[in-house]
Structures are given as C-alpha cells and as structure tokens.
C-alpha positions as a printed NumPy array, in Angstrom:
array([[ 50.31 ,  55.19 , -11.857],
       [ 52.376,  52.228,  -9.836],
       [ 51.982,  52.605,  -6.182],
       [ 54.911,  52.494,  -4.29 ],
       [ 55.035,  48.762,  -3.208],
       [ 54.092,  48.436,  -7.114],
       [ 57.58 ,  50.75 ,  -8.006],
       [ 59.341,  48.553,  -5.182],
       [ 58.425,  45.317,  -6.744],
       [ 59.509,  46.049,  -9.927],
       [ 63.252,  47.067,  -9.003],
       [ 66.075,  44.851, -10.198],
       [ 68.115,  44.009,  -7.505],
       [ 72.07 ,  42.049,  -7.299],
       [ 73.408,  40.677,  -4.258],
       [ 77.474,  40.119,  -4.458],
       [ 77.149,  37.187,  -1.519],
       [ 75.107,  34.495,  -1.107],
       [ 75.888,  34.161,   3.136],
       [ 73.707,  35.089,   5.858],
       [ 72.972,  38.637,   5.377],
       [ 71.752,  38.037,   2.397],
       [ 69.081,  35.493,   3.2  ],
       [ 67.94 ,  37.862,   5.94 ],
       [ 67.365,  40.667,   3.763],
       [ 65.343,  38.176,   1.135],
       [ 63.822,  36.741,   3.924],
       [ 62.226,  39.932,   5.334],
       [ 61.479,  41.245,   1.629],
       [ 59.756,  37.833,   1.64 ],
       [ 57.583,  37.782,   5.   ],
       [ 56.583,  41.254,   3.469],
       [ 55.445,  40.009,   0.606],
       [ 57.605,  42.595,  -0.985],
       [ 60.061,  40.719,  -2.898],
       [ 61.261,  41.993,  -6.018],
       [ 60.515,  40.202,  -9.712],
       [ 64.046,  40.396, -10.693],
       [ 66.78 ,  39.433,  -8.117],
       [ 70.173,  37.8  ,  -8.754],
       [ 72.667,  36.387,  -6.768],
       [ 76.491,  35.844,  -7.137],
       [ 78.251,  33.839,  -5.185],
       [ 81.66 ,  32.108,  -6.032],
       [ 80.383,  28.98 ,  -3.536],
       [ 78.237,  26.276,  -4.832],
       [ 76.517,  25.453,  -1.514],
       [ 75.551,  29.101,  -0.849],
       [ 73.709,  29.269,  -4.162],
       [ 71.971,  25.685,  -3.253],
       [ 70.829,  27.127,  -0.216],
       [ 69.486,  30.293,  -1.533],
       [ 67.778,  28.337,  -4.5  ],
       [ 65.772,  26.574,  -1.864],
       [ 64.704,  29.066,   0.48 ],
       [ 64.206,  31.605,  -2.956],
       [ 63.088,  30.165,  -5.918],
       [ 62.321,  33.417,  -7.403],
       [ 66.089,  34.085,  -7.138],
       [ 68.547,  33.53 , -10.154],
       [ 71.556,  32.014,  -8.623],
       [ 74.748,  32.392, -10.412],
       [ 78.416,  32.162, -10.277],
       [ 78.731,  35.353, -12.562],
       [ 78.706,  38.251, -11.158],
       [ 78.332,  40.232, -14.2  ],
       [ 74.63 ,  39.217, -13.465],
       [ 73.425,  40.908, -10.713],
       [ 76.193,  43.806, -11.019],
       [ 74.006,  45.047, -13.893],
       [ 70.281,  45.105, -11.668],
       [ 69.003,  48.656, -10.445],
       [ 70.657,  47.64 ,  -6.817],
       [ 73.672,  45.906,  -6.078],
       [ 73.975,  44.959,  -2.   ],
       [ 77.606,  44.021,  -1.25 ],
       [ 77.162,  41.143,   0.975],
       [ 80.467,  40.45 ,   1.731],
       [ 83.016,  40.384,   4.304],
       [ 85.589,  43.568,   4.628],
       [ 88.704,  41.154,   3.285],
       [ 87.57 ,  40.432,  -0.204],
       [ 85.905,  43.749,  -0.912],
       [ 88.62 ,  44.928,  -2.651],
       [ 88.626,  41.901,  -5.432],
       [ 84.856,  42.433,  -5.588],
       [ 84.753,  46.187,  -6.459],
       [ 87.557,  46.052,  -8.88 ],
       [ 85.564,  43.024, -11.014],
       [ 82.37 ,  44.976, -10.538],
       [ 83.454,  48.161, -12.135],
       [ 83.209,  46.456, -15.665],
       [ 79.628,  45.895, -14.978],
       [ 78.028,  49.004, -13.552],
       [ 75.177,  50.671, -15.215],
       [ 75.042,  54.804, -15.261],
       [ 72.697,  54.582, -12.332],
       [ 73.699,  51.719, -10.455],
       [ 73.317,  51.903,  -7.009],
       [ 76.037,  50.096,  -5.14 ],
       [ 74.974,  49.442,  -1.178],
       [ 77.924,  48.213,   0.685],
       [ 76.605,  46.15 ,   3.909],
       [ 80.133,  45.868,   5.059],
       [ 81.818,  47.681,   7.927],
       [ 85.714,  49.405,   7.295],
       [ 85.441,  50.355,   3.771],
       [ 84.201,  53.854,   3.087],
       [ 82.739,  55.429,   0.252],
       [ 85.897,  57.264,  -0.836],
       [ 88.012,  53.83 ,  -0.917],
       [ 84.898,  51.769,  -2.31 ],
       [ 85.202,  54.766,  -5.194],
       [ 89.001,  54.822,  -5.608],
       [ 88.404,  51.045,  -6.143],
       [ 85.553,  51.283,  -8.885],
       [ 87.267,  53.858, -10.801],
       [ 85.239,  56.815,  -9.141],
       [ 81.951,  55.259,  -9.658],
       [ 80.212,  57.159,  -6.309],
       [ 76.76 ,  56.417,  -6.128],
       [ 77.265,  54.244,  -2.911],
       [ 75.32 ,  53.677,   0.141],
       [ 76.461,  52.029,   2.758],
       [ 73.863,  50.289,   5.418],
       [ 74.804,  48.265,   8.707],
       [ 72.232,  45.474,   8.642],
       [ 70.241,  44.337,  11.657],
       [ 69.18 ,  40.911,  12.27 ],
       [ 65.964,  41.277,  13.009],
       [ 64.902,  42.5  ,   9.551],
       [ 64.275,  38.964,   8.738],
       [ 60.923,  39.53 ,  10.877],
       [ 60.847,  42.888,   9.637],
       [ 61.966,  44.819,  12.757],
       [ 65.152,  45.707,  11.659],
       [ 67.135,  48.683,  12.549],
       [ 69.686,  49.706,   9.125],
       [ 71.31 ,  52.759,   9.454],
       [ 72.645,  54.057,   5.948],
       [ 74.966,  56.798,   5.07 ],
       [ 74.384,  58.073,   1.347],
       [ 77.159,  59.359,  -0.956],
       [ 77.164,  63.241,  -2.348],
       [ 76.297,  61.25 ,  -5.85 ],
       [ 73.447,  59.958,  -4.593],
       [ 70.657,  62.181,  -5.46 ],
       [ 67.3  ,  62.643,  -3.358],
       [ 65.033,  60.377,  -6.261],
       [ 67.198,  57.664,  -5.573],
       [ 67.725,  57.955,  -1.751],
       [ 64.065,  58.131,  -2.019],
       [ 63.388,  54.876,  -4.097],
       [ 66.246,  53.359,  -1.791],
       [ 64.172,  53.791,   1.564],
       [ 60.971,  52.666,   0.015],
       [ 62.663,  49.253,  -0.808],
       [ 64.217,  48.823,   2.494],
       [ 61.41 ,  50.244,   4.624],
       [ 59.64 ,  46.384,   4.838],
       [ 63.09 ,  45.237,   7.011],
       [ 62.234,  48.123,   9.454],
       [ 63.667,  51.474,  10.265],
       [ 66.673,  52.934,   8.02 ],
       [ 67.68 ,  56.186,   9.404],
       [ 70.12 ,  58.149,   7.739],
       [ 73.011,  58.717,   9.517],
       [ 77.042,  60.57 ,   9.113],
       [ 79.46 ,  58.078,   7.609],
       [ 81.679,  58.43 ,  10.312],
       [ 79.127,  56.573,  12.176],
       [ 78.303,  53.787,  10.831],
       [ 81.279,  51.45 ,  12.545],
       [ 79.663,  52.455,  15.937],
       [ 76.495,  51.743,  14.487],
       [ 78.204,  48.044,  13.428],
       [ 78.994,  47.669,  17.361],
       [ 75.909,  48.831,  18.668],
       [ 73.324,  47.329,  16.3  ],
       [ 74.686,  44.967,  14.035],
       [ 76.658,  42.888,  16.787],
       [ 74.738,  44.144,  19.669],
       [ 72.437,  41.327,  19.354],
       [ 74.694,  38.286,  20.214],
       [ 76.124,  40.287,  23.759],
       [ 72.164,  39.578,  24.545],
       [ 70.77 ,  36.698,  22.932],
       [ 72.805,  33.585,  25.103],
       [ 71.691,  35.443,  27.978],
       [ 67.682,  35.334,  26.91 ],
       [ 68.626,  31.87 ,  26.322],
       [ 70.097,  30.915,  29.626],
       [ 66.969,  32.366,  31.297],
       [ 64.281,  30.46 ,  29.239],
       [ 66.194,  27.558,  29.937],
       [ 65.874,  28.489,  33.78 ],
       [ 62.524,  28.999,  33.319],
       [ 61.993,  25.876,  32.244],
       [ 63.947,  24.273,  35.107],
       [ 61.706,  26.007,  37.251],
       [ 58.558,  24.487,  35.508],
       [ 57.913,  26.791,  33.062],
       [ 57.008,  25.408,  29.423],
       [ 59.093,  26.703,  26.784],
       [ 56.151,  28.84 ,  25.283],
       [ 55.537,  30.414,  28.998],
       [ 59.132,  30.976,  29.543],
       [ 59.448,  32.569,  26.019],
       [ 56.328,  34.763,  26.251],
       [ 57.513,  35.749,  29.43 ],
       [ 61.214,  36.903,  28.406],
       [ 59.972,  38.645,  25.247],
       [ 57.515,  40.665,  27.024],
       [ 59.81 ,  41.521,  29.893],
       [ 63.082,  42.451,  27.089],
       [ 60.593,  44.721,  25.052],
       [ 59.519,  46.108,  28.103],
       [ 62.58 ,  46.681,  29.628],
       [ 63.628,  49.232,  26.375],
       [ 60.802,  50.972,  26.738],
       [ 60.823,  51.591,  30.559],
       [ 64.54 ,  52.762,  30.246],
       [ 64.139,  54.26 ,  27.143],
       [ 61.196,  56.045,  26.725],
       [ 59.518,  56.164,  30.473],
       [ 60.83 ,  59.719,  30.844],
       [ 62.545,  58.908,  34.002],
       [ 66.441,  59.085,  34.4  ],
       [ 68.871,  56.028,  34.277],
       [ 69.194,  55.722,  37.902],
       [ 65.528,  55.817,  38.432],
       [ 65.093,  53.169,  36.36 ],
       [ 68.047,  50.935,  37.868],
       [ 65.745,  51.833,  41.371],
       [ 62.921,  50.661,  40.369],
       [ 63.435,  47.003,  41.682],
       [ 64.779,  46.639,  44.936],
       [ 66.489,  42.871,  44.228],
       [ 69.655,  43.039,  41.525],
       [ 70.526,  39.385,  42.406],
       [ 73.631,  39.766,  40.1  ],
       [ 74.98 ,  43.073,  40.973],
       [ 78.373,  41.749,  42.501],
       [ 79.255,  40.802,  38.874],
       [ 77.757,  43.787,  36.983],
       [ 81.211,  45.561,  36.91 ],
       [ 82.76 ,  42.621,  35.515],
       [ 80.361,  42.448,  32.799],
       [ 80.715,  46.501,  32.032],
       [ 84.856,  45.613,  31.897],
       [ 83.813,  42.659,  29.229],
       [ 82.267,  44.795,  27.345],
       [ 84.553,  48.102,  27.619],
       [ 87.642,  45.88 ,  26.574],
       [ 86.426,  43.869,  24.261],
       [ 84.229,  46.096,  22.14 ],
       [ 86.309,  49.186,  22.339],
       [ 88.881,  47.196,  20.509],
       [ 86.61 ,  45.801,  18.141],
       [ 85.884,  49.384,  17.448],
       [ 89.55 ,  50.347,  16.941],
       [ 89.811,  47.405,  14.918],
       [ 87.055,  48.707,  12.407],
       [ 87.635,  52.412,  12.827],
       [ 91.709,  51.973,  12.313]])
C-alpha cells in the first residue's frame, strides 16, 4: 500500500502560469522533497518557461496548454484579467475528475463554472508567500462537486507549503488582503530596521536573528499570550513612534478597504 507522501508523489499536476506563484509552490514542494513525478507547465511567455526549466528540471515546460490541463491537478496561476480566455481554452481539455484550483482572487466558483461549461470541481486557494519555506498559510474554499476523497488527496498535496484551512468562499478576498498581500505592508519595514541595526553596529546576521526572533515573538505574545490587546500594547513603556501610529492605521484603512471593494465588487 503507497503511503501518503508515496500517493502525493505520484499525482499529475498542471500549472496554467509560469510567474511567481508558481515557482513558490514548486519551490516549497521542492524544499519538501515532495515534488511530484509528473508536472507540466503552460505558459504563453518564453522567458517564464526558461526560468522555470532552470530552477525545475523535473518540470515539462510548454506553450500548450492542452498539456498540463489534462494532469490530476490543474493550479490556475494567473492573474484575474485573463482568466476568462484561460477557462474557456481549458474546457476542451478537462478530464472527468480534473481538479481545477484557481489561485486567483475575484473569480468565483459559479463564474469559473459558467465559463468551463459547468465543469465544478473547483477549489480555489489564496497562496501565501512563505510556502516557498514551507510555512505557508493557503486558505481554500472547495466546490459542492468536490467530494471528501478528493478534498482529502487535495490537502495531503498541499500540506508540505504549510497550513490550508478550509474556509467560506465569501472569504477568501479578505483572506487575499490579509494573507496573501499582508506580507509586503510588513516586509520594507523589517528591512528598514535591519538596516538600522546595522548602522548601529550590528552585523547583518545579528540584526537579522534579532528581528526574526522579535517578529515571531511578537505574534505569539499578542496572539496567543492570553492577555487582551491593550495589555499587550502596555507591556513596553517606550512606543517611540506613536505620534504617527494613527497615520499608519488611516494608510491602511483607505488603502486596503478599497483594495477590498475592488476585489469584492
């Protein structure tokens, strides 16, 4: 009897996108030694497919997407815009149990259907960053075709780029905001401290060590210390940037609330 990692391995798998999403998800499948025998990429770009052959030699890069529409998965990695030329080519190509995930934000499972000529055994998954170093958090949102075998075999596959809770469709554009872009509101700012710490005479190692330990700490003191948010916020008595913390919150409100009306509209 295959083990799971065994049953894993031995999935075909399409992506529809050879960009950056893509690379991260065969990147973290990779680092967990979990890549699949069979994968296949599409993409209509010549330098995307370069790029993939070299960091994925395993992968068969092609510019027909016949190809990977016909593996056991088929990840949509592409923007919201040309979704709609994708899923009426791919409807040709689909197997009887074909699952289609859809990494993008906007389009739903109803219009992804409508589009693919009621083909409805779609997930749809907001990918996280960090499941290139397999700490990822994916949330997915299953269709009503999608029965519990295959939502099964689904999470084994994706459970090397982290956590993949299942969540209501109608929240996975909040999840886009929170997790998917949430990243790059924080990053420059990890990045302007290390290179303070460094001006102060820190090496880049110490300064790095130093900010990772203190960010990973920081979620887990606010998050899962038991005490309330206020407690937390009182815990140091020196907020040398609290004069501009309400100017940050209005960044945020305006620009992210829109983003979300944008994706939700």
């Amino acid at each position: 009897m295959l083990s799971k990692g065994e049953k894993t391995m031995n999935m075909t798998v399409g992506f529809i996108g050879g960009g950056r999403v893509t690379r991260t998800i065969l990147t973290g499948l990779k680092k967990a030694d979990a890549l699949p025998k069979d994968v296949a990429v599409y993409d209509p770009n010549p330098d995307a497919l370069v790029l993939i052959s070299k960091l994925f030699p395993e992968a068969a890069c092609t510019d027909r997407m016949d190809i990977p529409a016909s593996k056991d998965f088929v990840f949509l990695a592409v923007h919201p815009p040309v979704m709609i030329g994708v899923l009426s080519t791919l409807k040709d190509f689909l197997k009887d149990n074909t699952l289609i995930i859809s990494l993008a934000p906007r389009w739903t499972i109803d219009a992804m259907s409508e589009k693919m000529g009621g083909y409805r055994r779609i997930v749809r998954m907001i990918p996280n960053a960090p499941s290139l170093v397999n700490a990822g958090y994916n949330p997915v949102a299953f269709s009503d075709a999608v029965g519990s075998d295959a939502k099964q075999a689904f999470r084994e596959f994706v459970a090397k780029l982290g956590d993949s809770p299942e969540v209501a469709e109608q929240t996975i554009e909040a999840y886009a905001i929170l997790t998917a872009m949430g990243l790059t509101y924080l990053w420059f700012q990890f990045l302007a401290l290390q290179e303070l710490g460094r001006s102060f005479g820190l090496s880049a190692d110490d300064a790095s060590a130093a900010i990772f330990r203190m960010v990973t700490g920081t979620a887990e003191t606010l998050f899962e210390s038991g005490l309330s948010p206020s407690e937390v916020l009182d815990l140091i008595p020196v907020t040398p940037l609290k004069h501009e913390e309400e100017t940050i919150r209005e960044i945020d409100r305006t620009n992210l609330q829109e983003l979300y009306r944008k994706l939700t509209g």
